[in-house]
C-alpha positions in Angstrom: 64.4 111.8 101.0 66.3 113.3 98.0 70.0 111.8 97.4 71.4 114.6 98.7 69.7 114.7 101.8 70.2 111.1 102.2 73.9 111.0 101.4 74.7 114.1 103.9 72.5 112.4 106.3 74.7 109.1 106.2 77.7 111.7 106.6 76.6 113.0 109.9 75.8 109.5 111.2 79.4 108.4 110.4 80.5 111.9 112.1 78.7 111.0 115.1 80.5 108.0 115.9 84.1 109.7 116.0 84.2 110.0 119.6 83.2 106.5 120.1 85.6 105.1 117.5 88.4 106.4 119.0 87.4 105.0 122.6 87.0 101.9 121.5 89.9 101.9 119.5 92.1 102.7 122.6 90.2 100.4 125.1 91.3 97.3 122.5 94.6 99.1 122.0 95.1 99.0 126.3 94.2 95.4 126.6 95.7 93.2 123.6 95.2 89.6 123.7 97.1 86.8 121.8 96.1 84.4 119.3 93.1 82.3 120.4 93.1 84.0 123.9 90.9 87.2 122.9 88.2 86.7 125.9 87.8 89.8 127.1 87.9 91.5 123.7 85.2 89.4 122.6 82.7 90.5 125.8 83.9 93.9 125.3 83.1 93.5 121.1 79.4 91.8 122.4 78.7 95.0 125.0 79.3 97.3 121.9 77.5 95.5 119.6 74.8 94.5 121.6 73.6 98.4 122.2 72.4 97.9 118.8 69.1 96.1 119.3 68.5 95.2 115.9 71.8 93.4 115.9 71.6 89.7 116.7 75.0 88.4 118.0 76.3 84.8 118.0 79.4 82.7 118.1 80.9 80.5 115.8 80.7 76.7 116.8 84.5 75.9 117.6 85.9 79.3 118.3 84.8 80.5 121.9 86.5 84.0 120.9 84.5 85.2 117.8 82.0 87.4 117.7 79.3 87.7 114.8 76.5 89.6 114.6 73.1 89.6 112.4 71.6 92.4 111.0 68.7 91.0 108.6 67.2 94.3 107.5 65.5 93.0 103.8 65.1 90.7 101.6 68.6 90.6 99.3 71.6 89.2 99.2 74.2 88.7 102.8 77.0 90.9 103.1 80.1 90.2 105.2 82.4 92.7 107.0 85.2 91.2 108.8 87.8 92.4 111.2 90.5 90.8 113.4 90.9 91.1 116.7 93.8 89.2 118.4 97.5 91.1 119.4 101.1 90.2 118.8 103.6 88.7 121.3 105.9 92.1 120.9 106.6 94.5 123.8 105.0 98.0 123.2 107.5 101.2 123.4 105.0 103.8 122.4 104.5 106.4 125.5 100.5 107.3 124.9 97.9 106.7 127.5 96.8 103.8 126.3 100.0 101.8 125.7 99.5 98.3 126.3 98.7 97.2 130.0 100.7 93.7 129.1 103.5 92.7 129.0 104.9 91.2 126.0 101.4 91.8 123.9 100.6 94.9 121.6 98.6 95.4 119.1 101.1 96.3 116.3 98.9 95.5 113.6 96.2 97.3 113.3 93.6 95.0 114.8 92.4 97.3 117.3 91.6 99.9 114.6 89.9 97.2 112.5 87.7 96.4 115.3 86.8 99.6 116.1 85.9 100.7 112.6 83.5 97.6 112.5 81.9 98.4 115.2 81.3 102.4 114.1 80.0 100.5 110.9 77.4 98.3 112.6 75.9 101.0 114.6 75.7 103.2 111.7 74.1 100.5 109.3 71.8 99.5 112.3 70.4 103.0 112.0 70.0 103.2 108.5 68.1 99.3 108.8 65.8 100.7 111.7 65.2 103.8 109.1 64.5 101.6 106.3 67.5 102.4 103.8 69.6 99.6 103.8 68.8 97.0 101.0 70.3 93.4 102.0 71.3 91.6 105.1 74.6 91.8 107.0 77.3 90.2 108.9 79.7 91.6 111.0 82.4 88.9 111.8 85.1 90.4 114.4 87.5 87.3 114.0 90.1 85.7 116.7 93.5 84.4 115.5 94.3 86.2 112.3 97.9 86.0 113.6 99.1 82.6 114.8 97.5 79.3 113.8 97.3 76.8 116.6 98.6 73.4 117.1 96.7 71.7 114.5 97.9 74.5 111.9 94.2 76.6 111.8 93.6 80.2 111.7 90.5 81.9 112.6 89.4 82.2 109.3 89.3 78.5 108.5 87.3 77.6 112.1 84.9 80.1 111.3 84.5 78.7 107.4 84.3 75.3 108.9 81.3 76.5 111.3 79.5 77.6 108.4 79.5 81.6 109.1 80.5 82.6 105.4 78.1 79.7 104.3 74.8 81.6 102.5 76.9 84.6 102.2 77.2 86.5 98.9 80.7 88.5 99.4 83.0 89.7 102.0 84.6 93.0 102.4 87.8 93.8 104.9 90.1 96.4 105.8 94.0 96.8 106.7 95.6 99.8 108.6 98.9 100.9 106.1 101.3 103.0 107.8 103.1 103.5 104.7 100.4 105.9 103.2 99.1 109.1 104.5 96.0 109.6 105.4 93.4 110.2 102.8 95.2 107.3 100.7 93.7 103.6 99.8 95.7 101.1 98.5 93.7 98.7 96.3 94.9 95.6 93.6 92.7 93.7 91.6 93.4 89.9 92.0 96.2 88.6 93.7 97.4 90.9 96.3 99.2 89.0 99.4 100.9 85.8 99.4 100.8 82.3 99.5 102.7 81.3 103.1 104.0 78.4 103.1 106.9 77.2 105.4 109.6 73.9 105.4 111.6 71.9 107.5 113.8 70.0 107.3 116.9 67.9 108.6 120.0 67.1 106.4 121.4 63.6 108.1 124.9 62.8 107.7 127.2 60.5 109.7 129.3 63.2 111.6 132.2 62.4 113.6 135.5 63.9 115.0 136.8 67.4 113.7 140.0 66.3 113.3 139.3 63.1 110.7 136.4 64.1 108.3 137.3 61.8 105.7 135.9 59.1 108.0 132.3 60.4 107.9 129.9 62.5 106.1 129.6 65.9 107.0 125.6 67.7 107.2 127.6 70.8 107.0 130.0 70.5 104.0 125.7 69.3 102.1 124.0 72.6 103.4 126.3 74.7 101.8 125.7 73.2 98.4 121.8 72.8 99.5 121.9 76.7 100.1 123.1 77.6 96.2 120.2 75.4 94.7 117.5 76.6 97.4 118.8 79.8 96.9 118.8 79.5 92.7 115.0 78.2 92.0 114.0 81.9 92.5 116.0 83.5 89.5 116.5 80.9 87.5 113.2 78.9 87.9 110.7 81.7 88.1 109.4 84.2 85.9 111.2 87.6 86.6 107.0 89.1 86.1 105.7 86.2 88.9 105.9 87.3 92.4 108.1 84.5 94.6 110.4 84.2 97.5 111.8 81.4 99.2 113.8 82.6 102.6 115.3 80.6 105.1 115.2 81.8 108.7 116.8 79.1 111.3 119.6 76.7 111.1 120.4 74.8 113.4 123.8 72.4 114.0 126.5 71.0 116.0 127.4 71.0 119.7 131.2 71.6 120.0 134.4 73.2 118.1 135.4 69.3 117.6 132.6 67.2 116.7 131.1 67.3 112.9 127.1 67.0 113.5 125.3 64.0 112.5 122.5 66.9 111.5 121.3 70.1 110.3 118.2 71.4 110.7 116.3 74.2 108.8 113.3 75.9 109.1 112.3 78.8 106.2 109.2 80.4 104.0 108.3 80.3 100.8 106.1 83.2 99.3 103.8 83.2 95.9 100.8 84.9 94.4 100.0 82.7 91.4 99.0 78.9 92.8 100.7 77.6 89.6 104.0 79.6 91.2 103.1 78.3 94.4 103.3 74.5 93.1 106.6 75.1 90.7 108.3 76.3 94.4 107.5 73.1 96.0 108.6 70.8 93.1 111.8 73.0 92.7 112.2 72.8 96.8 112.1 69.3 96.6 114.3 68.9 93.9 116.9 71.0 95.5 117.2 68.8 98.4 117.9 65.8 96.0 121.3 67.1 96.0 121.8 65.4 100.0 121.4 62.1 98.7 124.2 62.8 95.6 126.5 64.1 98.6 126.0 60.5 100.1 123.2 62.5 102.9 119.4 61.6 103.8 117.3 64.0 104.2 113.5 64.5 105.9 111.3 67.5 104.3 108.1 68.4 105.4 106.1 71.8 103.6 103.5 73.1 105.5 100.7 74.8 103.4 99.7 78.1 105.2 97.3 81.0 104.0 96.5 81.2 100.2 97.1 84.2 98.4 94.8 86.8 98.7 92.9 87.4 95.7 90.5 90.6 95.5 87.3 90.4 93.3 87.5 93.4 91.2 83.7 94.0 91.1 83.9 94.5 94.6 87.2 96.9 94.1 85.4 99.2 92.1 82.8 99.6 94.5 85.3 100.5 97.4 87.2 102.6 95.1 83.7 104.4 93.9 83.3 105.1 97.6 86.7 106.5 98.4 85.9 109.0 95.5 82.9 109.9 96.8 83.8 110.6 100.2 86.5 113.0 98.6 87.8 113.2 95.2 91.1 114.0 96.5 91.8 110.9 98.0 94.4 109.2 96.9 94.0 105.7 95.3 97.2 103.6 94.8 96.8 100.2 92.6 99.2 97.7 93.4 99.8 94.7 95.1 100.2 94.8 98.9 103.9 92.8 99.3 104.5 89.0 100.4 103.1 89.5 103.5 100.2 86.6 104.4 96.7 87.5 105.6 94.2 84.4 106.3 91.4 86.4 104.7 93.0 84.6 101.9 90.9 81.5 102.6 87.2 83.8 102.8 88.8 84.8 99.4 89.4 81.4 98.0 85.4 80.2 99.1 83.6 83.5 97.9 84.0 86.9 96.1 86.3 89.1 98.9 87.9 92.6 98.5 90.8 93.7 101.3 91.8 97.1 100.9 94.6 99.4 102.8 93.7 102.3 104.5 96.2 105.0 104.9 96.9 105.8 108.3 100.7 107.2 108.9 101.1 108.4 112.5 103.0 112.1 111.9 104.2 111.9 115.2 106.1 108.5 114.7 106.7 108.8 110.5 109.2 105.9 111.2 106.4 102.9 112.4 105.6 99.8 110.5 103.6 97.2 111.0 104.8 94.6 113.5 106.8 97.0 115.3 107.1 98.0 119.1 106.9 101.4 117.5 103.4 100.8 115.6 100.8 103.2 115.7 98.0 105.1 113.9 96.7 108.7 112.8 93.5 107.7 114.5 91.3 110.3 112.0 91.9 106.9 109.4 89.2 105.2 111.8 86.0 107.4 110.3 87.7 107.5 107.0 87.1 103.4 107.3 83.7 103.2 108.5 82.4 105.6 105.7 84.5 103.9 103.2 82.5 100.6 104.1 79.3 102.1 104.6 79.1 103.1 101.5 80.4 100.3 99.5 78.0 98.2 101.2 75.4 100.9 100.3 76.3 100.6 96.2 76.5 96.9 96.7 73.1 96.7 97.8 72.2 98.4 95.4 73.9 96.8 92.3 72.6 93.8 93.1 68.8 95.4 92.9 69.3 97.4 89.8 70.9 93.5 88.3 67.7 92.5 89.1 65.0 94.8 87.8 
């Protein structure tokens, strides 16, 4: 088969899973489930898959909710593709047919999309495996718990490294719906491109007492305000103006009546990095900061939580997604830059092996004003075959870079 035959053959393979993409798409969208809770997803994601004989589908030791699937097709190196599947506790306020059936749970991040698009990919590169034109093996890893670690502090991306499903693998590629771009648009940044999340809390400890006679006690209050200025100063005056860094604080918590100074404050915030060097420098300076209790005759307790790592992308793997945007359609639009503070636990697949996360343009016209993590989210749901070939055929040139390195 000459290339262009082969090329406009992939094409109408793609094509013929629009239909289905869009169904399945909708199905998730109707029936989101939280966090660690994505059972019926999961036998809906192993029905799909599982109409692909050649697919061999597994869970991961540990996580009753993943799904993986095998497709060994030849000898060469293992490919992963990885989408999330769980929802968000928010309460859905689009009116489309297949608004969310539950109460308090919508997919307003993309997830549903994600794990559509994987499964249009899977069927197509089961055909071209059963044809004989796909180079290397595959897995397709539709992950639970992207969203909310559990009580022990684990995402679905570190069960599933700790079962050993990105062991033997060569690279990983993913995708995020980004209803700040049109359609037709990809954003893509080499290296660090999401955030370090890490989050702190804490309890300032003074004496307290009555309202009336604060001389006779220490006041938890009177320390967070000067607490506040330093936590609020490492930022500017600690950290590069070119570094990317944040440090919020999101609850406080004091007191009980008009009369009574607290014995305590407690505070709970974020702090946000790219650079892991940044990411240490905040925790020192953090630390630090408090210091000032003790000076202000206080005690203090702090405790940092390390969450995702940044997400760095492996810009060999970059230029193949952008070669394949560009060969879809020159016209489409590819933006270079990092993708905000935001966290996204592919950072840990990152951190073990080579890993590429692009954004996929996908503003709804119809709602221009949606976001992600909104009741209001939604998707131009043309984005979905504009994924699946984007994929296909950067695991396509993957494949075969890796032979050509070889000859």
């Amino acid at each position: 088969m000459q290339e262009g035959e082969r090329a406009l053959s992939i094409k109408k393979l793609i094509h013929s899973q629009r239909d289905h993409l869009v169904k399945w798409r909708r199905h998730i969208h109707q029936y989101p489930e939280l966090s660690f809770k994505e059972f019926e997803t999961a036998r809906y994601i192993k029905e799909e898959l599982s109409k692909n004989v050649n697919i061999k589908i597994e869970t991961a030791i540990g996580l009753s909710t993943s799904v993986i699937g095998h497709l060994h097709a030849e000898n060469g190196p293992t490919l992963a593709i990885r989408a999330d599947i769980d929802a968000l506790p928010i309460q859905e306020e689009n009116e489309v047919s297949y608004c969310s059936s539950r109460d308090g749970v919508m997919h307003a991040c993309g997830h549903d999309a994600h794990t559509a698009i994987l499964l249009g990919v899977a069927h197509v590169l089961s055909e071209l495996a059963r044809a004989g034109q796909l180079k290397g093996n595959i897995k397709f890893i539709f992950q639970p718990a992207e969203e909310t670690p559990d009580e022990h502090g684990l995402s679905g991306s570190s069960y599933l490294i700790n079962a050993g499903v990105y062991d033997q693998v060569s690279a990983a590629l993913a995708l995020h719906m980004c209803p700040w771009l049109p359609l037709g648009s990809v954003q893509i940044n080499d290296g660090y491109s999401m955030a370090n999340v890490d989050e702190f809390e804490a309890v300032i400890k003074g004496t307290g007492g009555h309202g009336g006679y604060p001389e006779k006690g220490t006041d938890p209050t009177w320390m967070l305000g000067l607490l506040l200025q330093a936590i609020h100063g490492i930022v500017p005056r600690k950290v590069s103006a070119l570094e990317h860094a944040v440090i919020s604080i999101g609850e406080i918590q004091a007191g009980t009546a008009t009369n009574i100074i607290p014995t305590d404050v407690r505070l709970r915030g974020t702090i946000r990095s790219y650079h892991p060097s940044t990411r240490q420098l905040l925790e020192n300076q953090l630390q630090q900061a408090f210091s000032v209790i003790k000076a202000l005759e206080g005690d203090y307790q702090l405790t940092i939580k390390k969450g995702e790592p940044a997400l760095y992308n492996d810009p060999f793997l970059n230029k193949l997604v952008r070669s394949a945007v560009k060969k879809i359609d020159d016209a489409h639009q590819i933006i270079t830059k990092p993708y905000g503070m935001g966290g996204e636990d592919f950072g840990f697949v990152a951190q073990k092996l080579p890993a590429s996360m692009f954004f996929l343009g996908c503003s709804d016209h119809e709602n221009k004003a949606t976001d992600l993590h909104t009741p209001t989210f939604n998707i131009d749901e043309a984005a979905l075959e504009l994924g699946v070939e984007i994929l296909v055929y950067a695991v396509i040139d993957y494949f075969e870079q890796f032979h050509l390195s070889r000859e």
